[in-house]
N, C-alpha and C positions, 0 to 999 in steps of 0.2 A: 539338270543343269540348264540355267538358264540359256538362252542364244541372243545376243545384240548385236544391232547392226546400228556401226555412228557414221554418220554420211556428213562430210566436211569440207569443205577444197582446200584447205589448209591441213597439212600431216600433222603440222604442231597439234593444234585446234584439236582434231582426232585421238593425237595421245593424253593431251589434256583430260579429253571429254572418257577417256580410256579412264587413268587414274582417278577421277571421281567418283565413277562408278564403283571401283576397286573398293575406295577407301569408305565408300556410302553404303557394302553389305555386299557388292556381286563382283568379292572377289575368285569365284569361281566357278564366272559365266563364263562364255563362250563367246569371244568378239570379233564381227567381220567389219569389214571398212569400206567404203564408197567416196569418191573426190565428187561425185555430183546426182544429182537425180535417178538419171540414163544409166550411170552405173549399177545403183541401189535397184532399180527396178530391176537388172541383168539381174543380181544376184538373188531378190527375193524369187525370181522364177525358179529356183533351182533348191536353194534352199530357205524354209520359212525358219523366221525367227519368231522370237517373243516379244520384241518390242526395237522401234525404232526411234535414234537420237538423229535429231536432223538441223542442221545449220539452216536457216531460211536464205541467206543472198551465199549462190553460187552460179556459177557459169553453165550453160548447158541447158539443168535444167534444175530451180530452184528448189529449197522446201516445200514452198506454200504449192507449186506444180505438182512434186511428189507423192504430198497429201492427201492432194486432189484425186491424183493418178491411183493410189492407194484403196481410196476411199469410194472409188466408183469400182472396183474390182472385187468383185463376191470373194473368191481368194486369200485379198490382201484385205478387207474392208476392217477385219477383227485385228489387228496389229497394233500396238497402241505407237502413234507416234508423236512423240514430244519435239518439241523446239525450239531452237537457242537461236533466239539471236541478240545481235548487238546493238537492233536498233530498239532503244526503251521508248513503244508507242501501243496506249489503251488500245485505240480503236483496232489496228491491226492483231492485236492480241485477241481483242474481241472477235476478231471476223476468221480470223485461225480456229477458234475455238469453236464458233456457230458452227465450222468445215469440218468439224469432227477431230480436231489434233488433242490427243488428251494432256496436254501444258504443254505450258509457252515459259521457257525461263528466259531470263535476262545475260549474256556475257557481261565480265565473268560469272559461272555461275557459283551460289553461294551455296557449300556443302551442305551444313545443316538445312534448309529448304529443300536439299536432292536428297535429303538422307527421310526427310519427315514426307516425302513427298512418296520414293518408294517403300516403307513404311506404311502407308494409307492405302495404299494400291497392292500390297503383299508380293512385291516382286525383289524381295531379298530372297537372296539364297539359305 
């Protein structure tokens, strides 16, 4: 079974990001939740997942922090973490992606891209 962890400061946003998943093949992973960074790192110390969905602008402490935070942690380095945000900009997508975030979607995101996307990366259930 897979494990997911969607890190949001928005609950809506969260169950959103919940049902797509559901409907895109993993409906019957295993979903934890985080309202920001600081949280998502509490929780990755405790328990590891298979992959993280990360909002990039929240309070505390962002995506792109999280990433980073992630990504410099022998630990946590191997967790694939994708990211949504809302703002539609190349270059930041680009410099997400140099930082090791394996995608960058756009809010809202669009099913079939989440569906062909875990599809390619073999993380359907």
């Amino acid at each position: 079974m897979k494990k997911i962890l969607i890190v949001d400061d928005s609950a809506t946003s969260r169950l959103i990001m919940r049902r797509c998943l559901e409907i895109c093949g993993l409906d019957t992973a295993e979903f934890t939740e985080a309202s920001n960074g600081r949280e998502a790192l509490s929780i990755l110390k405790d328990a590891p997942v298979d992959m993280v969905f990360t909002d990039l602008n929240m309070p505390e402490m962002d995506g792109e922090q999280l990433l980073k935070r992630m990504k410099s942690s022998p630990k946590l380095f191997d967790i694939p973490v994708v990211i949504i945000s809302s703002t539609a900009n190349t270059q930041k997508e680009k410099k997400l992606l140099e930082k090791n975030a394996a995608k960058v979607f756009s809010k809202p995101i669009a099913l079939p891209e989440l569906r062909e996307y875990l599809e390619a990366i073999g993380q359907k259930d």
